[in-house]
N, C-alpha and C positions, 0 to 999 in steps of 0.2 A: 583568596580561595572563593566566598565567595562573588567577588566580580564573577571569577572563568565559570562558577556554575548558571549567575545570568547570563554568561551570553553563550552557551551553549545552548539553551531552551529558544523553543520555538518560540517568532511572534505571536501576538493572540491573534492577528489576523491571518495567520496560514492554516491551512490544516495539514496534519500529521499521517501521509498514507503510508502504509507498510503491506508489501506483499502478502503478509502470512495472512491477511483481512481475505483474500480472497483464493484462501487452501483451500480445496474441498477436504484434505485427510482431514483436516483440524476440526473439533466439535469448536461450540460458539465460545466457550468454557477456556478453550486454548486458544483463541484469538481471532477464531473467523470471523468477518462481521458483515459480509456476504450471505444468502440465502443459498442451501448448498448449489442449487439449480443455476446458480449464478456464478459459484464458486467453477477453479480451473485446476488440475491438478499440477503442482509443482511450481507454481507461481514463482517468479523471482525479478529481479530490478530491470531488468531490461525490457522483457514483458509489460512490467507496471508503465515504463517510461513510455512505450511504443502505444497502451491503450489510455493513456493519458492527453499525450499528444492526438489521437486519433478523438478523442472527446472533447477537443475546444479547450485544453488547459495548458497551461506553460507551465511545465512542474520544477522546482527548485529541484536540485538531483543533491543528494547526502549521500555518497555510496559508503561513506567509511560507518555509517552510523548501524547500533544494532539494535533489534526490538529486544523488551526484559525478556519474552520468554524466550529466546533461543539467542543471545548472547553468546554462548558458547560454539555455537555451529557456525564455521567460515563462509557454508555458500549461502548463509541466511542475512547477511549483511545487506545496508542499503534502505532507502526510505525517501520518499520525494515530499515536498512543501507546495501547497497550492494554496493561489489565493481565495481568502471562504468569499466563496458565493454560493450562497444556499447553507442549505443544510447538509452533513456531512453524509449521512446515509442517503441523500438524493445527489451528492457525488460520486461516493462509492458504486451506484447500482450502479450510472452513469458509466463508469470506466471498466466496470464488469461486464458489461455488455459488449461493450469494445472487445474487451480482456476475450469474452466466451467466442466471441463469431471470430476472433483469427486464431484462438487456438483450441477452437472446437474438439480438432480430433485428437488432443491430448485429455480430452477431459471424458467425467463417466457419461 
């Protein structure tokens, strides 16, 4: 048992992106970790994959995997693995920026 919980867990050299980082609905509280101005609405894995790639990153795609707080909801599933370079919130902005200029006119 525990083996399957080690190898479940990310390496410590990846980081752990999850769409909902960059909900605008979400306060910071429920897992945004975007600034909202940066945030996009409805964010999901494909999205993430597409502004990832467009930011210089090779991302690890997880699509079966799901964040604790919305476990329960099907289209919230999904999570990519990038290798840490930098700092995690000087990634994030990174792929938010991506994320906001192509899907601008979905957002506030």
């Amino acid at each position: 048992m525990m083996r399957q919980l080690i190898r479940s867990m990310p390496e410590k050299d990846k980081l752990v992106i999850w769409p909902i980082y960059f909900d605008i609905a979400r306060t910071r509280s429920e897992g945004r970790m975007v600034s909202r101005q940066d945030a996009v609405n409805e964010p999901n894995l494909d999205m993430l994959i597409t502004a990832s790639l467009k930011s210089g990153f090779k991302p690890e795609i997880e699509r079966e995997k799901k964040h604790p707080k919305t476990w329960h909801l099907e289209e919230a599933s999904g999570r990519i693995l990038l290798a840490k370079k930098g700092s995690k919130s000087a990634v994030l902005k990174r792929i938010a920026g991506n994320m906001k200029a192509k899907y601008k006119k979905k957002s506030h």
